[in-house]
MARFISE-993141 format. One record per residue (C-alpha): residue in one letter; x, y, z; residue number from 1. Coordinates in nm, 4 decimals, padded with zeros to 6 digits. Example, Ala and Ser with C-alpha at 12.3 -4.5 7.8 and 13.67 -1.06 7.14 Angstrom:
<nodes>
+--------+----------+----------+----------+-----+
! residu !        X !        Y !        Z ! num !
+--------+----------+----------+----------+-----+
!      A !  01.2300 ! -00.4500 !  00.7800 !   1 !
!      S !  01.3670 ! -00.1060 !  00.7140 !   2 !
+--------+----------+----------+----------+-----+
</nodes>
This chain:
<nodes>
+--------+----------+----------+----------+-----+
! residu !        X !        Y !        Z ! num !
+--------+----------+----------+----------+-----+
!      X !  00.4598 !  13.1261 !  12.9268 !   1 !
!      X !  00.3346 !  13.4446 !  12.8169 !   2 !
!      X !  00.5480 !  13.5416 !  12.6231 !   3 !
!      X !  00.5742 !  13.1933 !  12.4512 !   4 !
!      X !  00.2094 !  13.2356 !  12.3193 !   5 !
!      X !  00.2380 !  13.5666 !  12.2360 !   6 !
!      X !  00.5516 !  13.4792 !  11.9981 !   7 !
!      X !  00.3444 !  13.2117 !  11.8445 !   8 !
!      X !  00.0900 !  13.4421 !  11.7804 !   9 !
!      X !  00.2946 !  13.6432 !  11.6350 !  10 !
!      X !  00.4492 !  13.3875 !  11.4283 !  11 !
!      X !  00.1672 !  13.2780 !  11.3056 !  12 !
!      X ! -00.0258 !  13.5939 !  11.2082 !  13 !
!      X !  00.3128 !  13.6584 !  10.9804 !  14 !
!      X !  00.2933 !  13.3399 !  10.8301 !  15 !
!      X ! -00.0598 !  13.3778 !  10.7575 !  16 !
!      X ! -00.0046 !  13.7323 !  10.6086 !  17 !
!      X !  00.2419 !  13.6036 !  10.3538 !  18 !
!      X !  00.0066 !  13.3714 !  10.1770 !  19 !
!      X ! -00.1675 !  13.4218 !  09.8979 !  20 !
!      X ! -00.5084 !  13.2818 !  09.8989 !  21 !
!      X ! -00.5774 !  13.1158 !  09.5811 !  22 !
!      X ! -00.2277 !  13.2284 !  09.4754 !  23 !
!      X !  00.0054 !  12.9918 !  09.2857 !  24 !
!      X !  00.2681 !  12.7358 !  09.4266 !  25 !
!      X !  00.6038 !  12.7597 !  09.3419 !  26 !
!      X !  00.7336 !  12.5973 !  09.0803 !  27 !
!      X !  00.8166 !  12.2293 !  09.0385 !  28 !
!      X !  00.9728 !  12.0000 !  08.7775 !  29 !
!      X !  00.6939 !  11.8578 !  08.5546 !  30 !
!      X !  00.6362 !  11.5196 !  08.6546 !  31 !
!      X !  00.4349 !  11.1857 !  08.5216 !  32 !
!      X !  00.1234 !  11.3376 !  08.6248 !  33 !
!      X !  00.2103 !  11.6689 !  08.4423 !  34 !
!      X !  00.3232 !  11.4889 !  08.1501 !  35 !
!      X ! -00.0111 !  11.3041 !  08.1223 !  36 !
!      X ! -00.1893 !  11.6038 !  08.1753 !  37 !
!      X ! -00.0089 !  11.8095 !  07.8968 !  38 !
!      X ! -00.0433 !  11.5037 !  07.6484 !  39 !
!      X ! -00.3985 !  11.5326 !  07.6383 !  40 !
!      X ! -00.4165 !  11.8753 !  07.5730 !  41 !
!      X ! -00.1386 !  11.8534 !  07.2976 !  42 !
!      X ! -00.4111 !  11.8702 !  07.0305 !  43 !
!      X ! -00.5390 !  12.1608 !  07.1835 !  44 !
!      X ! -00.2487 !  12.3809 !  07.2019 !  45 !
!      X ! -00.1530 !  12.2739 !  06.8285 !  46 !
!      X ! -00.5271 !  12.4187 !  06.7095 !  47 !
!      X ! -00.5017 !  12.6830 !  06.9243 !  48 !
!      X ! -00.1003 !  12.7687 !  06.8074 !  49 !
!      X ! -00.2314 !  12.6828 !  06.4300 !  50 !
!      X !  00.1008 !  12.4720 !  06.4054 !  51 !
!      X !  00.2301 !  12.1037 !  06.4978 !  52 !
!      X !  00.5120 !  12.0619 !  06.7409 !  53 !
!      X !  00.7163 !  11.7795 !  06.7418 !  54 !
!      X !  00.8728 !  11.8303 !  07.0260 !  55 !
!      X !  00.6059 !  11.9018 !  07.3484 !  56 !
!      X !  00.8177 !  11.8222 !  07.6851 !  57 !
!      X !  00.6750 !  11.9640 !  07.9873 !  58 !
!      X !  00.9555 !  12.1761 !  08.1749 !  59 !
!      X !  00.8160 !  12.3015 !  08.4862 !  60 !
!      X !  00.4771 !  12.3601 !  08.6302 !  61 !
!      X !  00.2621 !  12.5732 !  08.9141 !  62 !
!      X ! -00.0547 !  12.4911 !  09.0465 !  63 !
!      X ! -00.3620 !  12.6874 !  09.1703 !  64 !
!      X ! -00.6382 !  12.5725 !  09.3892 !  65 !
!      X ! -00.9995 !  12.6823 !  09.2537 !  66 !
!      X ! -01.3300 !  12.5408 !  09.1891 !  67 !
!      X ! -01.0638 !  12.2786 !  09.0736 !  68 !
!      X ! -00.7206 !  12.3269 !  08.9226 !  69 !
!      X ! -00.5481 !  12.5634 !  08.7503 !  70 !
!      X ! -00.1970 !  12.4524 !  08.6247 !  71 !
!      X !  00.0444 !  12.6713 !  08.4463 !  72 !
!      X !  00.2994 !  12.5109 !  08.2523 !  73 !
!      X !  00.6004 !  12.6032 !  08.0567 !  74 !
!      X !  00.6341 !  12.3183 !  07.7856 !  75 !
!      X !  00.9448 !  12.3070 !  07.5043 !  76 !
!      X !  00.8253 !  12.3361 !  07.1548 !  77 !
!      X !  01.1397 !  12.3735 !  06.9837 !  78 !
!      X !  01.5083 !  12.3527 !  07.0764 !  79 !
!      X !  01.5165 !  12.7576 !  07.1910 !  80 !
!      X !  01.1313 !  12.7971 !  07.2302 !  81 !
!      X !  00.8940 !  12.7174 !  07.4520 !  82 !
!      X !  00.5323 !  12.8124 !  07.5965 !  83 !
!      X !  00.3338 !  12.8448 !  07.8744 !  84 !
!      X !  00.0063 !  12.6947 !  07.9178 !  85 !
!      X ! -00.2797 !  12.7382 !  08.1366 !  86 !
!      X ! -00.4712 !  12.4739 !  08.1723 !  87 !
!      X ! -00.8011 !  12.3567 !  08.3973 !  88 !
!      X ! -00.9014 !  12.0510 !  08.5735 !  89 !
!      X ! -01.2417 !  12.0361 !  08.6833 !  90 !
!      X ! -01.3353 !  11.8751 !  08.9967 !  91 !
!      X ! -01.4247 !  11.5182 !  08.9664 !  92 !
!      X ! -01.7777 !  11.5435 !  09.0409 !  93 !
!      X ! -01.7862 !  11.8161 !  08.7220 !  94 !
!      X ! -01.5951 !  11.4944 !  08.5209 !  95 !
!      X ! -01.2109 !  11.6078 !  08.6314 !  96 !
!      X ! -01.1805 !  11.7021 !  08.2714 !  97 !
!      X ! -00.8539 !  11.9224 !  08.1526 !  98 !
!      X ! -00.8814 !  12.1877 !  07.9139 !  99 !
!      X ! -00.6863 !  12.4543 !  07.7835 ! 100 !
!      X ! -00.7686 !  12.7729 !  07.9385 ! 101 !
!      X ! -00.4523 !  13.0245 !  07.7649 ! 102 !
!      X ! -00.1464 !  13.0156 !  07.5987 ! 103 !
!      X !  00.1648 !  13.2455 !  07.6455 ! 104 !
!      X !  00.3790 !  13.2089 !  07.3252 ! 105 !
!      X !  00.7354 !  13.3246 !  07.2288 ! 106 !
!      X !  00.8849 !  13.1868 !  07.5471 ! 107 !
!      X !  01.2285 !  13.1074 !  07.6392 ! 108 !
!      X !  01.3612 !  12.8366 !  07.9433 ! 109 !
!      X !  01.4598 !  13.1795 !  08.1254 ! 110 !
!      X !  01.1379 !  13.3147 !  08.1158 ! 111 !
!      X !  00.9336 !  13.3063 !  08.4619 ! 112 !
!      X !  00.6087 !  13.0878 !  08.4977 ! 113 !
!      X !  00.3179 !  13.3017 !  08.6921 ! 114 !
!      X !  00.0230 !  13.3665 !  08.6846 ! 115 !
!      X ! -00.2039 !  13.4986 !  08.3638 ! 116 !
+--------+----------+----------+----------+-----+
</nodes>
C-alpha cells in the first residue's frame, strides 16, 4: 500500500513538473469558434499589415490562459504565405472583447506556432 502512494506521488509530482503554468496548449485545427474570432479581427490585421488579403483562412491555433485569452494563430494570406497572429480576449466581465495583440509576418504552413 505503501508503495502504491508513494508511486502516485511520484507520478504526480512529474506530471506537475512538466507543465507550464500559463504556458500554451498544443496546437489544434482552427475551428468555428476560431474562425469567428479571426473574422473580426480581419480589419485589424489588414491596417496593421498595410495591405488587403483576400484570402484569410485560419490554419491552426494555441491558446493561453491569462487575465483572459491569449490565442495565437497561424492564418493563410496567400497561396505560399501565411501569418501568425496574437490575439486577446478579455474576460467577459471586461466586455470579452478580441483584439489584436502582434503579428508574425513572412510565414510559411511549416513554420511552428508558439509563443511571442
Amino acid at each position: 500500500m505503501r508503495s502504491l502512494l508513494l508511486l502516485t506521488l511520484l507520478v504526480s509530482l512529474i506530471h506537475i513538473a512538466t507543465m507550464m503554468c500559463g504556458g500554451t496548449g498544443n496546437s489544434k485545427p482552427a475551428d468555428d469558434e476560431i474562425k469567428g474570432i479571426c473574422a473580426q479581427v480581419k480589419g485589424a490585421v489588414e491596417e496593421h499589415a498595410k495591405k488587403s488579403y483576400s484570402v484569410f483562412e485560419p490554419h491552426s491555433y494555441k491558446t493561453q490562459v491569462v487575465a483572459g485569452t491569449n490565442y495565437f494563430v497561424k492564418v493563410k494570406v496567400d497561396d505560399d504565405s501565411h501569418v501568425h497572429l496574437r490575439l486577446h480576449k478579455s474576460l467577459p466581465h471586461a466586455g470579452g472583447q478580441v483584439s489584436l495583440h502582434s503579428m508574425q509576418h513572412d510565414k510559411t504552413e511549416a513554420c511552428p506556432l508558439e509563443h511571442f
